[in-house]
SEVO-471448 format. One record per residue: residue number from 1; residue in one letter; x, y, z of N, C-alpha, C in turn. Coordinates in Angstrom, 2 decimals, always signed. Layout:
<selums>
nr / rest / neast / nnorth / nup / caeast / canorth / caup / ceast / cnorth / cup
NUM / A / X / Y / Z / X / Y / Z / X / Y / Z
...
</selums>
This chain:
<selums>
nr / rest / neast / nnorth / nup / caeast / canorth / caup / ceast / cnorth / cup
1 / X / +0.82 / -1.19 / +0.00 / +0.00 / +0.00 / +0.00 / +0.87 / +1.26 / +0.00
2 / X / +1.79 / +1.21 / +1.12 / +2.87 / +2.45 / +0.99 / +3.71 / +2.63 / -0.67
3 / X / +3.42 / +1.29 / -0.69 / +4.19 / +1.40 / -1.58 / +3.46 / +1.79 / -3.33
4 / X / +2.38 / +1.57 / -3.42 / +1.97 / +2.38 / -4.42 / +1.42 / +3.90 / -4.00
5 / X / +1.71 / +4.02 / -3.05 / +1.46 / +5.72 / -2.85 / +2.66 / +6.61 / -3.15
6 / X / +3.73 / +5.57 / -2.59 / +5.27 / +6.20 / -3.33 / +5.45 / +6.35 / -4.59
7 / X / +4.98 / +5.50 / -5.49 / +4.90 / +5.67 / -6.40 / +3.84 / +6.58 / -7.30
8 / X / +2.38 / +6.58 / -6.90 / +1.51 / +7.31 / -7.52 / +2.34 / +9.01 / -7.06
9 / X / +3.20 / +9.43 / -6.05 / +3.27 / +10.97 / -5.21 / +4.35 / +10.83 / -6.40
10 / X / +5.17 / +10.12 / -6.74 / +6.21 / +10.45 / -7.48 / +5.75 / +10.50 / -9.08
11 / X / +5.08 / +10.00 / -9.62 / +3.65 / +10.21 / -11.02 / +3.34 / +11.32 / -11.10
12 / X / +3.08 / +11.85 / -10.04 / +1.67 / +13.49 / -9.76 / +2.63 / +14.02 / -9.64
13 / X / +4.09 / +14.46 / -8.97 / +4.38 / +15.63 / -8.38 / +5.16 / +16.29 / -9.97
14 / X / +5.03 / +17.37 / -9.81 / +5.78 / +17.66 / -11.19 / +6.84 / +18.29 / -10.72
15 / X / +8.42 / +18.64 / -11.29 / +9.61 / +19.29 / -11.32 / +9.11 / +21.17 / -11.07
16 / X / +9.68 / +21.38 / -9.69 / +9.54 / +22.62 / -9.43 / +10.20 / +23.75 / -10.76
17 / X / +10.09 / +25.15 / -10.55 / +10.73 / +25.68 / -11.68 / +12.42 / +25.69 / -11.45
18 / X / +12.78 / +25.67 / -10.64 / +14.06 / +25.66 / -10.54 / +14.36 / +24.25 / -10.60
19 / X / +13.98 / +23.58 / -10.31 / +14.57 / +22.08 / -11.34 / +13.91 / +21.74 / -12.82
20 / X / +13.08 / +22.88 / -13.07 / +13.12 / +22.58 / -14.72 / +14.14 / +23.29 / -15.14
21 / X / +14.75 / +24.09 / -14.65 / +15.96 / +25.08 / -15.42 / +17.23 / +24.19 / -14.90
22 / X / +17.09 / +23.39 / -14.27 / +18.54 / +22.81 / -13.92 / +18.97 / +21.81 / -15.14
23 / X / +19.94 / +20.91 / -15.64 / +19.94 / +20.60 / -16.72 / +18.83 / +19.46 / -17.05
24 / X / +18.78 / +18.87 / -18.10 / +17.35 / +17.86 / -18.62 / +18.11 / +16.87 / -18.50
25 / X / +19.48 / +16.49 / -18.42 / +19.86 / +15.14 / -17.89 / +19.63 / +14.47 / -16.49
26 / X / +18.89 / +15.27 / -15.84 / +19.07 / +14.99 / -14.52 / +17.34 / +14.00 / -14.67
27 / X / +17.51 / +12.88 / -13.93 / +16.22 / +11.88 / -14.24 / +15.78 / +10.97 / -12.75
28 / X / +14.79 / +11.59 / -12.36 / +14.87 / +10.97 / -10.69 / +13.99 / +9.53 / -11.18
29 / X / +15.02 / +8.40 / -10.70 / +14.45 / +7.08 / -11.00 / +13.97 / +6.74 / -9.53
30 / X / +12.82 / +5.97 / -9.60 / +11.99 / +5.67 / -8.01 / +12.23 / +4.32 / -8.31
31 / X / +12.82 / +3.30 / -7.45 / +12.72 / +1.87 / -6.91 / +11.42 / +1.83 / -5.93
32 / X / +10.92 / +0.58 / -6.51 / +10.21 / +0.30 / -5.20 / +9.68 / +0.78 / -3.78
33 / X / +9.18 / +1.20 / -3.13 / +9.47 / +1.22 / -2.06 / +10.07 / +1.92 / -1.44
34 / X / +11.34 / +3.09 / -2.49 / +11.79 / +4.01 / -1.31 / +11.78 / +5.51 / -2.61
35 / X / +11.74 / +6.54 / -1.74 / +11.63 / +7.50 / -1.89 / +13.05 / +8.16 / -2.14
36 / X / +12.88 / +9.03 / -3.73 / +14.41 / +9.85 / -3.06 / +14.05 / +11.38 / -2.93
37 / X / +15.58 / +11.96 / -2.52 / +15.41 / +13.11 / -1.85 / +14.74 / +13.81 / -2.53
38 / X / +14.92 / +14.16 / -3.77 / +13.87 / +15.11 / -5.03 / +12.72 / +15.16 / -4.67
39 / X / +12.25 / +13.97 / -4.96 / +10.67 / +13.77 / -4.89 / +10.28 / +14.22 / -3.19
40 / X / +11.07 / +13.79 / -2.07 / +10.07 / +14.54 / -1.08 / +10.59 / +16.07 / -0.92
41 / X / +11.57 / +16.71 / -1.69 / +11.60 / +18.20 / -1.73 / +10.15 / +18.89 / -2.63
42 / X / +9.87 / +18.08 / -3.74 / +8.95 / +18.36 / -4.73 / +8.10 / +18.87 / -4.63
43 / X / +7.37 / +19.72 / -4.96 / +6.11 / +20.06 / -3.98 / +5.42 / +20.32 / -5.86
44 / X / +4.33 / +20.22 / -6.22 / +3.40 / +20.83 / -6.95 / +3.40 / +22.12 / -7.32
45 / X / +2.98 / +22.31 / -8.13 / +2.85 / +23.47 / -8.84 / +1.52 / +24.18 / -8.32
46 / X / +1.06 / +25.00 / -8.12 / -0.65 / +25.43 / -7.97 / -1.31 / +25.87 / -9.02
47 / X / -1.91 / +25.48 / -9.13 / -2.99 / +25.61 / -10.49 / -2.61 / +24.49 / -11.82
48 / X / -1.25 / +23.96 / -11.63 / -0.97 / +23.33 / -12.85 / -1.72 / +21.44 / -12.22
49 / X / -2.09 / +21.37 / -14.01 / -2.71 / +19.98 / -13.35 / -1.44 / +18.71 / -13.46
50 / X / -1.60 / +17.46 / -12.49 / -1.24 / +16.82 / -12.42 / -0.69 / +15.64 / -14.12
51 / X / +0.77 / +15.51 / -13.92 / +0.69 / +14.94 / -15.15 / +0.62 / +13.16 / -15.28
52 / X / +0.80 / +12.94 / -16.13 / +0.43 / +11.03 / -15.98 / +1.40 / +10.24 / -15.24
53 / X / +1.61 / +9.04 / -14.96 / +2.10 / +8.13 / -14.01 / +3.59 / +7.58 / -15.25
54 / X / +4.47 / +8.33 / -14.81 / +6.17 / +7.36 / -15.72 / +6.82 / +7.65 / -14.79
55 / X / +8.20 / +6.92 / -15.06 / +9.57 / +6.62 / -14.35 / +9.97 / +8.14 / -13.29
56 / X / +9.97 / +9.26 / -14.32 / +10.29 / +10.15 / -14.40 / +9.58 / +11.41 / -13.60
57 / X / +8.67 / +10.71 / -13.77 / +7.40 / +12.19 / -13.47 / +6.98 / +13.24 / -14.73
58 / X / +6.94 / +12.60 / -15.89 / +6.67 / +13.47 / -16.84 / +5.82 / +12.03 / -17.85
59 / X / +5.22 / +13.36 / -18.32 / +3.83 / +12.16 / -18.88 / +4.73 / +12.60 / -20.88
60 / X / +4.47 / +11.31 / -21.27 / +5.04 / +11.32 / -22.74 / +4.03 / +12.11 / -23.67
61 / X / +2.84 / +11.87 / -23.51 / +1.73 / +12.14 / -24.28 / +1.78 / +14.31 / -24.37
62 / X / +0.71 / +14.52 / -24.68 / +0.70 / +16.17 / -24.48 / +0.50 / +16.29 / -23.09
63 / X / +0.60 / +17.37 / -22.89 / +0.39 / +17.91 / -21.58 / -0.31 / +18.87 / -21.34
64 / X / -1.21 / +18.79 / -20.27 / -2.46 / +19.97 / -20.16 / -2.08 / +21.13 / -19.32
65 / X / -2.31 / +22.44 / -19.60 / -1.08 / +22.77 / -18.05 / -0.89 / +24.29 / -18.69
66 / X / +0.17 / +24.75 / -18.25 / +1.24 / +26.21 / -18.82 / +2.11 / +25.73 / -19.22
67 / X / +2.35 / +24.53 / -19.40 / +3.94 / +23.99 / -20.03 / +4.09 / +23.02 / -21.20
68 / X / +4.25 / +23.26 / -22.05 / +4.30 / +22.19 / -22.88 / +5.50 / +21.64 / -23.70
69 / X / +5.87 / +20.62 / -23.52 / +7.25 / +20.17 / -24.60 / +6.71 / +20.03 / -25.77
70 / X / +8.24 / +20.63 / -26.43 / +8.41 / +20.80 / -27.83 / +9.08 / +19.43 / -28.56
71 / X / +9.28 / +19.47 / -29.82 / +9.82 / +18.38 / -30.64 / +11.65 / +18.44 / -29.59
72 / X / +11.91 / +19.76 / -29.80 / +13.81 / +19.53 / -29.61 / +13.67 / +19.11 / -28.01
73 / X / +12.84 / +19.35 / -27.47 / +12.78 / +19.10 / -25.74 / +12.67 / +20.03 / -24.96
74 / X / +12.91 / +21.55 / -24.94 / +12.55 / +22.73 / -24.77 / +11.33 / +22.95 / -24.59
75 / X / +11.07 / +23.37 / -23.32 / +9.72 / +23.70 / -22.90 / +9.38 / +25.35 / -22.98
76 / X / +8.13 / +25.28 / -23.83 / +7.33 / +26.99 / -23.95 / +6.40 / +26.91 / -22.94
77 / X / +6.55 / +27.97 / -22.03 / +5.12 / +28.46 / -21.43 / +3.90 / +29.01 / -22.45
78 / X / +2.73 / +28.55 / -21.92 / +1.89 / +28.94 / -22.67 / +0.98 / +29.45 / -21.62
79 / X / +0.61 / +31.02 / -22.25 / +0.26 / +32.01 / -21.56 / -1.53 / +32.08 / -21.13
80 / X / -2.09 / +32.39 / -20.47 / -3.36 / +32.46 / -20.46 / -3.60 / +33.79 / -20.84
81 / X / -4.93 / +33.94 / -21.07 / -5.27 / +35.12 / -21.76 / -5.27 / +36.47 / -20.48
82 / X / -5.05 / +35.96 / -18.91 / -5.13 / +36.76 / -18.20 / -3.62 / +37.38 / -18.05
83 / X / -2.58 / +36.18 / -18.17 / -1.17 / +36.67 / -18.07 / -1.08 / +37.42 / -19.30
84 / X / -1.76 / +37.37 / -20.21 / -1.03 / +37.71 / -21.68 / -1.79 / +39.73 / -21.41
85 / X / -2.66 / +39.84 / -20.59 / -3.15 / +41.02 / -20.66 / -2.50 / +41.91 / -19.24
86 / X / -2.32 / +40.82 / -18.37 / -1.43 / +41.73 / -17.32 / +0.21 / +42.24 / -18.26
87 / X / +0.61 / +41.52 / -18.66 / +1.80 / +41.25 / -19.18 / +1.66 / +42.85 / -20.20
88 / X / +0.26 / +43.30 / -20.90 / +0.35 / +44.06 / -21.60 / +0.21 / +45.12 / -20.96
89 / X / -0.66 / +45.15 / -19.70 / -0.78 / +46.48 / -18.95 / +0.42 / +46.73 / -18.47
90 / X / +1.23 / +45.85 / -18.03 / +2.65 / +46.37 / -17.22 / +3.44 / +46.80 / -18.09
91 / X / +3.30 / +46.46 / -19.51 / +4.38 / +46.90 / -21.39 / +3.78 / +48.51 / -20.93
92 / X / +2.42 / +48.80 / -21.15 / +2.17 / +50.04 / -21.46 / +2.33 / +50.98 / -20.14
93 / X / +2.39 / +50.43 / -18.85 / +2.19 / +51.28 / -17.94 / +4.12 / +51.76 / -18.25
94 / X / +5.25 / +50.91 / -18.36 / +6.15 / +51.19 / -18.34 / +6.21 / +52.09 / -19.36
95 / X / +6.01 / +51.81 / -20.48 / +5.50 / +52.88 / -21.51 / +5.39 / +54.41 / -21.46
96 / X / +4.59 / +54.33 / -20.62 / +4.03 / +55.91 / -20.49 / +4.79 / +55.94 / -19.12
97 / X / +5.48 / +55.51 / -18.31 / +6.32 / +56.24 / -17.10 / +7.80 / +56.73 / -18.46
98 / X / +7.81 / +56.07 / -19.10 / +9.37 / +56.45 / -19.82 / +8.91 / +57.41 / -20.74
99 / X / +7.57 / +57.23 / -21.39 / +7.48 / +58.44 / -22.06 / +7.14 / +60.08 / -21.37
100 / X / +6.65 / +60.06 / -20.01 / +6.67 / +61.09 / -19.31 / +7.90 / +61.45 / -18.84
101 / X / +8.69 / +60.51 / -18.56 / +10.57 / +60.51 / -18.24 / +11.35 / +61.32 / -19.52
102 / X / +10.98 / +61.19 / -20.62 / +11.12 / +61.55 / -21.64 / +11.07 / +63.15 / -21.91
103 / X / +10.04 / +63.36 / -21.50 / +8.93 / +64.64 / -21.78 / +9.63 / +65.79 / -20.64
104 / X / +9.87 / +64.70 / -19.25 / +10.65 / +65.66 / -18.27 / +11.99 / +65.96 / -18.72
105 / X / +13.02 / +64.85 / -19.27 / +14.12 / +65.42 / -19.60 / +13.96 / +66.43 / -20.91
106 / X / +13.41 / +66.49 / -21.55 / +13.28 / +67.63 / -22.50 / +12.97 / +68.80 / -22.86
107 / X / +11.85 / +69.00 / -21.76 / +11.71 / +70.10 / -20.70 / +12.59 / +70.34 / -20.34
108 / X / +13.56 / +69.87 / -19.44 / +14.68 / +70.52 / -18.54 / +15.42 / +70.96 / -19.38
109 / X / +16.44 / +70.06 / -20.47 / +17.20 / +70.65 / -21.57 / +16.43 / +71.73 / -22.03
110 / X / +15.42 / +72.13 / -22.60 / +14.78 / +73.26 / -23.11 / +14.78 / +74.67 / -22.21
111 / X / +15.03 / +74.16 / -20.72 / +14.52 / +75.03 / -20.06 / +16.59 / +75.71 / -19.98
112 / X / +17.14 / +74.52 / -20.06 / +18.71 / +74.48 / -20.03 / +18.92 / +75.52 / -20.86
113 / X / +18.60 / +75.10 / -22.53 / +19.06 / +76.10 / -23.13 / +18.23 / +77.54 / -23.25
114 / X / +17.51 / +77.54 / -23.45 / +16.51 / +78.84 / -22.67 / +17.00 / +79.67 / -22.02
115 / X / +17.84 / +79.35 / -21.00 / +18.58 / +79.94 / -20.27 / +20.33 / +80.41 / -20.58
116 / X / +20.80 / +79.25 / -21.39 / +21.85 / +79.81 / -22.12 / +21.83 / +80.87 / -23.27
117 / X / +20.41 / +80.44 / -23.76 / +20.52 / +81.59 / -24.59 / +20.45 / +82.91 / -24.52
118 / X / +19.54 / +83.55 / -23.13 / +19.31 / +84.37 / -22.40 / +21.25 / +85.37 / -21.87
119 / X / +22.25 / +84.17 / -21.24 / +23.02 / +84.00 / -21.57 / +24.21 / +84.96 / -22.36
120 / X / +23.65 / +84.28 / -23.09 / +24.76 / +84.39 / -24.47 / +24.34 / +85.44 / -25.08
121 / X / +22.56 / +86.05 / -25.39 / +22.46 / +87.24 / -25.58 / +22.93 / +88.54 / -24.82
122 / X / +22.89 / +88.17 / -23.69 / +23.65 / +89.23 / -22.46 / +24.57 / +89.51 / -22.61
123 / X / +25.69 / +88.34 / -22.73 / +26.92 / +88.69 / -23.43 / +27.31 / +89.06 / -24.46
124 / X / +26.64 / +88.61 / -25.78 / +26.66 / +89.07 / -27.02 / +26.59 / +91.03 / -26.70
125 / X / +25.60 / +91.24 / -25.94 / +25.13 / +92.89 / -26.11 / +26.54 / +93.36 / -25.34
126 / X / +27.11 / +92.88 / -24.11 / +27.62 / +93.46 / -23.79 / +29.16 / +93.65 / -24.30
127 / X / +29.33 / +92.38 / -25.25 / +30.96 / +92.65 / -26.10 / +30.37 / +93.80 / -27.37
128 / X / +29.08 / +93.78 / -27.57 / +28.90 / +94.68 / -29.14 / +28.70 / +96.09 / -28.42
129 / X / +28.52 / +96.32 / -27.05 / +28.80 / +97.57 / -26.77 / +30.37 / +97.91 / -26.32
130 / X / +30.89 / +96.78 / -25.50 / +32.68 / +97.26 / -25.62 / +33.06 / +97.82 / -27.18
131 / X / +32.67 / +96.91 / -28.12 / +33.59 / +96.91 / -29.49 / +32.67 / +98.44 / -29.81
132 / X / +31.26 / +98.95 / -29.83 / +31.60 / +100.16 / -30.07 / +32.54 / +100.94 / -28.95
133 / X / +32.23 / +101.05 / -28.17 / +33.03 / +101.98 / -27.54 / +34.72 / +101.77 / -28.17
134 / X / +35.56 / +100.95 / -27.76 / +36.40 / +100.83 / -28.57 / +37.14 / +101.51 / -30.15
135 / X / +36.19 / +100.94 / -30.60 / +35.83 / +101.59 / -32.39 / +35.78 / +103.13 / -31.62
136 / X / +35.20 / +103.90 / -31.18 / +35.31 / +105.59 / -30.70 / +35.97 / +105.50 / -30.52
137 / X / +37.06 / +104.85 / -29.97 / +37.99 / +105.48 / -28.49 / +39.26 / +105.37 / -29.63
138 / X / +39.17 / +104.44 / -30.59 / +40.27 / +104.22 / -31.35 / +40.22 / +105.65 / -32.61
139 / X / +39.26 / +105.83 / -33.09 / +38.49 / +107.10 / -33.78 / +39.22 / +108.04 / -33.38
140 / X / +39.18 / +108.08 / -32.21 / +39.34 / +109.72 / -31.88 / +40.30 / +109.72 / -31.42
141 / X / +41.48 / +108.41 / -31.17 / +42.95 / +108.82 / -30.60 / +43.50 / +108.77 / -32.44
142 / X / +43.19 / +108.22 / -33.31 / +43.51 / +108.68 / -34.51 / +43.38 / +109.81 / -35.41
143 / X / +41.88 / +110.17 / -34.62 / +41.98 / +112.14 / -34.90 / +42.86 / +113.05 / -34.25
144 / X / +43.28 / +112.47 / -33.30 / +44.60 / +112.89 / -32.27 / +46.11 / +113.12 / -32.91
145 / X / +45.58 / +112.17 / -33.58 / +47.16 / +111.65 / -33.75 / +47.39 / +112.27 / -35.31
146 / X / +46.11 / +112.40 / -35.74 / +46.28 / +112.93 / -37.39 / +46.60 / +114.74 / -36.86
147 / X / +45.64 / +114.93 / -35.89 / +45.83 / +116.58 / -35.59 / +47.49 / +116.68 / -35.10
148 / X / +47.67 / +115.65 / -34.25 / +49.39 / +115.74 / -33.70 / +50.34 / +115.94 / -34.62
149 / X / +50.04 / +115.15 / -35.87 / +51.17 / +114.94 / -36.51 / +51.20 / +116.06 / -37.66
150 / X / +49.71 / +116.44 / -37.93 / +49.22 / +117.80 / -38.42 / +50.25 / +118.97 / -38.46
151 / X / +49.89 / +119.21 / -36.68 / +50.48 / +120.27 / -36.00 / +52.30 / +120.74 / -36.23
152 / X / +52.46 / +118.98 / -35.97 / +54.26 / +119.24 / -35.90 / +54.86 / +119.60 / -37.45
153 / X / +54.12 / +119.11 / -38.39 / +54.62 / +119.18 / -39.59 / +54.48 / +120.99 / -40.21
154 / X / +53.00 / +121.94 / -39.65 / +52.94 / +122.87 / -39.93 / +54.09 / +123.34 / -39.32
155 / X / +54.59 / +123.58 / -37.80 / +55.77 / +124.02 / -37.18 / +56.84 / +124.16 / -37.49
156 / X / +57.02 / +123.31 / -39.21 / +58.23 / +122.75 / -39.36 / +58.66 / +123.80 / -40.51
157 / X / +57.57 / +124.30 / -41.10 / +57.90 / +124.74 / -42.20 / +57.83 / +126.19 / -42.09
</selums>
């Protein structure tokens, strides 16, 4: 009696997810009568249904479930229509946090240069008023210098 219960718990229990990702060579064989360590770590899946009665704990036939093997041996999850729509609300909610992330950094740069340009016009006015002043100041030490040299040359003669 124990002994087909050891065996039916080791039939039903299916490979947690972290021993489906561990490698596919790994193959828990049940003798008779005793239990190994795998199988009483094993615990079920919740919600996934129980698969058929082999060596292994994996049923050959299809499988009813979120999991299904492929031809190469590679298992696809297969999504329910509730994961497949959470899965889309969390695409779009990230979506629109990066596109508002977006919107803020571009703003700021805008507001960045906005301000450089403010800037750079300030400075612009204030070198185009040095360079006139300059331009005078150079003007009129050359009217200086034309009257100076004016002067000495009338003296001369």
């Amino acid at each position: 009696m124990q002994e087909q219960a050891t065996s039916s718990l080791a039939a039903s229990s299916r490979p947690s997810s972290s021993e489906r990702s561990s490698s596919s060579a790994l193959h828990v064989e049940v003798k008779e009568g005793m239990e190994s360590d795998d199988e009483i770590r094993r615990v079920p899946e919740i919600g996934g249904e129980v698969a058929g009665a082999s060596a292994s704990g994996r049923d050959g036939g299809s499988v009813a479930g979120p999991v299904q093997p492929s031809a190469a041996g590679s298992r696809k999850r297969v999504r329910s229509p509730a994961d497949k729509e959470n899965k889309r609300l969390k695409r779009l909610l990230r979506n629109r946090v990066s596109a508002q992330q977006a919107r803020e950094r571009k703003k700021a740069y805008l507001i960045d240069l906005e301000a450089r340009v403010k800037e750079l016009e300030t400075k612009n006015a204030e070198l185009e008023e040095r360079l006139s002043t300059l331009q005078n100041e150079n003007q009129m030490l050359r009217q200086i210098l034309k009257n100076t040299t004016a002067g000495a040359q009338d003296g001369r003669k």
